[in-house]
DRENVO-210000 format. One record per residue (C-alpha): x negated, y, z; residue number from 1. Coordinates in steps of 0.05 Angstrom, whole numbers, always signed. Each point is the difference from the previous one (the first is absolute). Example, Ala and Ser with C-alpha at 12.3 -4.5 7.8 and 13.67 -1.06 7.14 Angstrom:
<pts>
-246	-90	+156	1
-27	+69	-13	2
</pts>
This chain:
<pts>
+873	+1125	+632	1
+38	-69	-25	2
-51	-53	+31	3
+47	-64	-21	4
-44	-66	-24	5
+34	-50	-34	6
-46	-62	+2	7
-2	-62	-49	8
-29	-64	+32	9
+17	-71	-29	10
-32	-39	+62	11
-20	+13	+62	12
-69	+28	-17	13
-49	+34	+62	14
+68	-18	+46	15
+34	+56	-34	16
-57	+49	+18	17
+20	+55	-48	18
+72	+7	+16	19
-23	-4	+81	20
-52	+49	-8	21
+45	+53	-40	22
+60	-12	+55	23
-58	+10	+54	24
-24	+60	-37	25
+71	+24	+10	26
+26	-2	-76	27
+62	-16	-25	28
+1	-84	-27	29
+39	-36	-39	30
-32	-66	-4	31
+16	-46	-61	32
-25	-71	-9	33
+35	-69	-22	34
+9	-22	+65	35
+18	+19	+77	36
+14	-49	+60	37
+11	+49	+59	38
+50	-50	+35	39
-42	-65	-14	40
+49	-30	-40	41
-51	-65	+1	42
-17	+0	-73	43
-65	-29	-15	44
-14	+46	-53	45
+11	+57	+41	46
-43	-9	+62	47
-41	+61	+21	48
+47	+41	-50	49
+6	+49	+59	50
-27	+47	+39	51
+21	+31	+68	52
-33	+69	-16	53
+45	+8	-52	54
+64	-13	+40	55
+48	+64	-13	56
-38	+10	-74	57
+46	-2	-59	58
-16	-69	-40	59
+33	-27	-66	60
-17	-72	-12	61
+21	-51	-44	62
+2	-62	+35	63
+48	-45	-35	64
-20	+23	-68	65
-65	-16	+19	66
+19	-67	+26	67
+35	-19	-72	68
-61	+26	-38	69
-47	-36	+41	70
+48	-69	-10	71
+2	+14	-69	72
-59	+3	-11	73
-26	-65	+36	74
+49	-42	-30	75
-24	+21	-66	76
-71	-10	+21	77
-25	+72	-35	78
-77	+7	-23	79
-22	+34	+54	80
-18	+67	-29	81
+64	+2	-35	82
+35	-13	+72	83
-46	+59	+28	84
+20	+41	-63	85
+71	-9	+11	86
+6	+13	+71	87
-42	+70	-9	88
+58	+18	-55	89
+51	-30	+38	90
-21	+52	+58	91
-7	+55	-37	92
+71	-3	-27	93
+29	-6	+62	94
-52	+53	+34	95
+23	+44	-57	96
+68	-4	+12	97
-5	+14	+78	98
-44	+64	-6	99
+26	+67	+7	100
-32	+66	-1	101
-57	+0	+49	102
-62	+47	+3	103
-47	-52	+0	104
+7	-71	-30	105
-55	-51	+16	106
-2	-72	-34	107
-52	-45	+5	108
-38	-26	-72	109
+37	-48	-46	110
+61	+19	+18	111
-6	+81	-6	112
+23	+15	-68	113
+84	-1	-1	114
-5	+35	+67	115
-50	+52	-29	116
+39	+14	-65	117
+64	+11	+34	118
-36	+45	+50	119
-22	+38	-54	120
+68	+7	-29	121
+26	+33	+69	122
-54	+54	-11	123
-34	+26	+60	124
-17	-69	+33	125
-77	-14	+13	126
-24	-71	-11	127
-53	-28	+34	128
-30	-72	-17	129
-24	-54	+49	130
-50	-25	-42	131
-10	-70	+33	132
-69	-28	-35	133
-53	+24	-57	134
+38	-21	-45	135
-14	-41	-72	136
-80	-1	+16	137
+26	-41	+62	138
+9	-50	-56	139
-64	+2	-31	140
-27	-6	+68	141
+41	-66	+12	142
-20	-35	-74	143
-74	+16	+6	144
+11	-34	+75	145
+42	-60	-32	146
-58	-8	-52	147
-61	-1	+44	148
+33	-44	+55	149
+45	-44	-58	150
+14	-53	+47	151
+42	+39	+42	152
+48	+39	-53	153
+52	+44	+22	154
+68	-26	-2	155
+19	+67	-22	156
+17	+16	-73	157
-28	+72	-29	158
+60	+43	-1	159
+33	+17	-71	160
-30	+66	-35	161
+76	+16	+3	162
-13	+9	+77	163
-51	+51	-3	164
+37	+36	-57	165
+56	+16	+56	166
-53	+11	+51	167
-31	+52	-40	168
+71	+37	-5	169
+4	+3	+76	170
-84	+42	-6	171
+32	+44	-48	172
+67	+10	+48	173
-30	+8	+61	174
-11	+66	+28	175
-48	-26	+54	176
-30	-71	-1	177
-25	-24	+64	178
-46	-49	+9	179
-27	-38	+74	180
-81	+1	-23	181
-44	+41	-39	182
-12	-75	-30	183
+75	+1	-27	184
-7	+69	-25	185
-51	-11	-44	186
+32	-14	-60	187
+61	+52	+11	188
+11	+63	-28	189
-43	+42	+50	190
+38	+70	-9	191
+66	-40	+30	192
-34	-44	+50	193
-2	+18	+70	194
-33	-55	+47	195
+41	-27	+78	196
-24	-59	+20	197
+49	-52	+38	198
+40	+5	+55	199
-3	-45	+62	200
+30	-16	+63	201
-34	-50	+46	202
+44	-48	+36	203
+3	+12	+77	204
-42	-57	+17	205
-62	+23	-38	206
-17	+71	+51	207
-23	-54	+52	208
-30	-49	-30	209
-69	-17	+10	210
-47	-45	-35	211
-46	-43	+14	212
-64	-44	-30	213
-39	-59	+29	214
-78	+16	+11	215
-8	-51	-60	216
+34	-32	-50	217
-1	-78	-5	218
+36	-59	-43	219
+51	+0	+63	220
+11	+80	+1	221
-17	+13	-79	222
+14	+74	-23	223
+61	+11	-26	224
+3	+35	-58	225
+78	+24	-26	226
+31	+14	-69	227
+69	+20	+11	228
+32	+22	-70	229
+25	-29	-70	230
-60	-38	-10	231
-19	+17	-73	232
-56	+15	-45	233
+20	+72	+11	234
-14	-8	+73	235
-71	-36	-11	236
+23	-66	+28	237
-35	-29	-59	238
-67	+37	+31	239
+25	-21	+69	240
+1	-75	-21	241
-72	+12	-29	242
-32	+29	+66	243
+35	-52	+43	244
-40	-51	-44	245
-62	+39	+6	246
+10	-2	+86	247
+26	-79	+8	248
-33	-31	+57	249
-4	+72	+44	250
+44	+6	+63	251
+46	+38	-58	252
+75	-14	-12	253
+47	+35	-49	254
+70	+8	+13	255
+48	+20	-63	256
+71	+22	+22	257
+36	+20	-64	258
+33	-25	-63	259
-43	-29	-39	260
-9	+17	-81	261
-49	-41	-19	262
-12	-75	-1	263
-20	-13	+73	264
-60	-49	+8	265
-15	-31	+63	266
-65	+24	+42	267
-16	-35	+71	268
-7	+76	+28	269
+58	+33	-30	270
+66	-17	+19	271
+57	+25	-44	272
+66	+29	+52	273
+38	+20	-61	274
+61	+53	+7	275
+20	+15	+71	276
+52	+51	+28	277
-17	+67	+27	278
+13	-29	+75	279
-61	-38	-10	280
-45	+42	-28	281
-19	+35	+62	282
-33	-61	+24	283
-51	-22	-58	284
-28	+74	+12	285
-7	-9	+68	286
-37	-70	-7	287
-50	+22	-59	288
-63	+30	+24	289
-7	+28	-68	290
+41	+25	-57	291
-20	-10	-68	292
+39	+38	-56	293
-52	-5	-65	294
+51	+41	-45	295
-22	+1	-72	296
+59	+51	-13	297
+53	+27	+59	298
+42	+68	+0	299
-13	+4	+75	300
-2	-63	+42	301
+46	+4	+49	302
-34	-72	+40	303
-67	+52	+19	304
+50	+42	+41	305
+26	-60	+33	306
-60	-29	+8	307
-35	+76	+32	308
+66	-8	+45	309
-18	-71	+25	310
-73	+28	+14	311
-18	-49	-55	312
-66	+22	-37	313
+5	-1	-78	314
-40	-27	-53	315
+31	+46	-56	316
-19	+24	-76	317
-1	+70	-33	318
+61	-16	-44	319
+48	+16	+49	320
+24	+54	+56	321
-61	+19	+51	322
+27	-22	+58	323
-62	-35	+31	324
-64	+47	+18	325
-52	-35	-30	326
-59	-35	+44	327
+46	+36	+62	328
+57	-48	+9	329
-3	-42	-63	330
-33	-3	-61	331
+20	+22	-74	332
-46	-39	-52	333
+0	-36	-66	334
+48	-50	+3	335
-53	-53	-36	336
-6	-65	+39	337
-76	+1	+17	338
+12	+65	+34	339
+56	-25	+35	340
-29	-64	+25	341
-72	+34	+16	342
+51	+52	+44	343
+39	-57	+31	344
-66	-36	+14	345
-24	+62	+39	346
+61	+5	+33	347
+11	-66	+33	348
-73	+10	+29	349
+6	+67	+30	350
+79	-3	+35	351
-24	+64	+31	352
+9	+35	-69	353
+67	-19	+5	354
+13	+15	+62	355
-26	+78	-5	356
+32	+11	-64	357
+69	-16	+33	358
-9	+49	+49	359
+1	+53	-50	360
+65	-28	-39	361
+45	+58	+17	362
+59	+22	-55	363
-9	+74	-26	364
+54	+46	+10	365
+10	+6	-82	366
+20	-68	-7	367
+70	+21	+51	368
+69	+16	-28	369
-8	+67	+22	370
-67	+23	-44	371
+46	-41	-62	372
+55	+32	+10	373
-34	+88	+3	374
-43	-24	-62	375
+70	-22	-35	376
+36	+58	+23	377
-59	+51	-27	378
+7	-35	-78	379
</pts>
């Protein structure tokens, strides 16, 4: 039986999870994405485009195309959608072009459709969707946010109806969609949707690490709460902001490590890192006593298996992946800032909470390449 995946990925989303997981599973991969620096060529742009696990795999890239659309575009200074736009139909053509006759073609959302229609003009080639949010309600979501909290807008323009008209297509294309959450799959077409959470793989470090709280929490050894993400009304930082008002003057710090997409506002107990690279992510887990990820709207979340890996306990909402077990190693609540704070409040009185609950942070087994890769393989 032909078993040969041909996999669409503009970016380096999940660390190229679904092409590693397939290659694990033992299927045939062609991997296909705009850009591939397997000898460190020392491009800026293409740091972490690369993955050992896929040394040997067969990979078409488009790096200095990409590099001339990408210059191109930033000398014109694009609207950003229409940037976003043009990239996605930039990929596809070339995608297009590179794809032959595979048994299986996987594409991520957005850019799906000119992979799916030529698949469908080779006959006999499944597609399968990587459906990578809810959505258009994710919009709604974000302008209901952007109107209660108006002082901290998103610097985010609504996509163009033209968007989801395309998006739409790709539904109607797809054999299978998948999608990471039941949260993500709620507004899909339920006969095609079959549900695989994330992939992840731990760094080294993480198997031994142990953590550990002071017996109290003062002004000189404050809890540290962590954000680590695009911070965005989508997120909740907008709800985050609100319950770090609602706890000033508690032994409570917040600590945002992220881009930020709204206008940031200073607070004496949050301190703003901004972007940093994946070296240094490692350490803001290890340093946080508590991770706080009050998603209004989130396909997955891949920061709650980073943080489980870090035995970081997790403050997390029902509008993402389950990763956290609630009131076992974290908690999953309303992301509404009295709730927060009254939590946090608890929290930085009983350390021992903490302390038990990341005992118990442990990965599952379905969230490894392996359990991906047989639940691809079975579409």
């Amino acid at each position: 039986m032909d078993n040969s995946w041909t996999i669409c990925q503009l970016g380096a989303r999940e660390h190229y999870a679904i092409p590693r997981a397939l290659k694990q599973a033992g299927a045939s991969t062609h991997l296909i994405t705009e850009a591939w620096q397997p000898l460190n060529y020392g491009i800026p742009r293409f740091s972490g485009r690369y993955h050992t696990e896929l040394t040997g795999t067969r990979t078409t890239a488009f790096n200095l195309s990409s590099i001339i659309f990408e210059f191109r575009h930033r000398s014109k200074k694009t609207d950003q959608w229409e940037r976003i736009i043009e990239r996605n139909n930039w990929f596809q053509k070339k995608a297009t072009e590179a794809i032959e006759k595979p048994s299986h073609l996987f594409s991520y959302s957005y850019t799906a459709r000119r992979p799916f229609q030529k698949a469908k003009s080779l006959g006999n080639t499944k597609t399968i969707l990587g459906q990578i949010d809810p959505g258009p309600v994710e919009w709604d979501i974000i302008q209901a946010e952007s109107e209660r909290f108006p002082e901290y807008p998103s610097l985010i323009k609504v996509p163009p109806a033209s968007y989801w008209d395309e998006w739409k297509e790709e539904l109607t294309l797809a054999d299978h969609i998948v999608a990471n959450s039941t949260w993500a799959a709620k507004h899909l077409p339920s006969e095609k949707v079959s549900i695989i959470p994330l992939a992840y793989s731990p760094p080294k470090e993480a198997a031994n690490f142990t953590r550990n709280y002071p017996q109290e929490f003062t002004t000189s050894r404050p809890l540290r709460v962590l954000f680590l993400g695009i911070a965005t009304p989508r997120k909740g930082i907008a709800r985050l902001i609100a319950a770090a008002d609602q706890v000033k003057g508690l032994p409570i710090e917040f600590h945002i490590v992220g881009t930020p997409e709204i206008p940031i506002t200073n607070r004496k107990n949050i301190t703003w890192h901004g972007s940093c690279p994946r070296s240094e992510v490692s350490d803001h887990y290890r340093q946080a006593d508590v991770f706080l990820f009050p998603t209004l709207s989130d396909g997955f979340g891949m920061t709650q298996l980073e943080a489980m890996a870090w035995k970081l306990p997790s403050i997390t909402t029902p509008y993402c992946a389950p990763v956290v077990t609630d009131k076992i190693n974290g908690r999953i609540l309303e992301p509404e800032p009295d709730v927060i704070a009254d939590l946090l409040e608890t929290l930085a009185k009983k350390p021992d909470q903490l302390t038990s609950w990341s005992e118990k942070c442990t990965l599952s087994p379905k969230f490894s390449l392996s359990n991906i890769g047989s639940k691809l393989i079975a579409l």
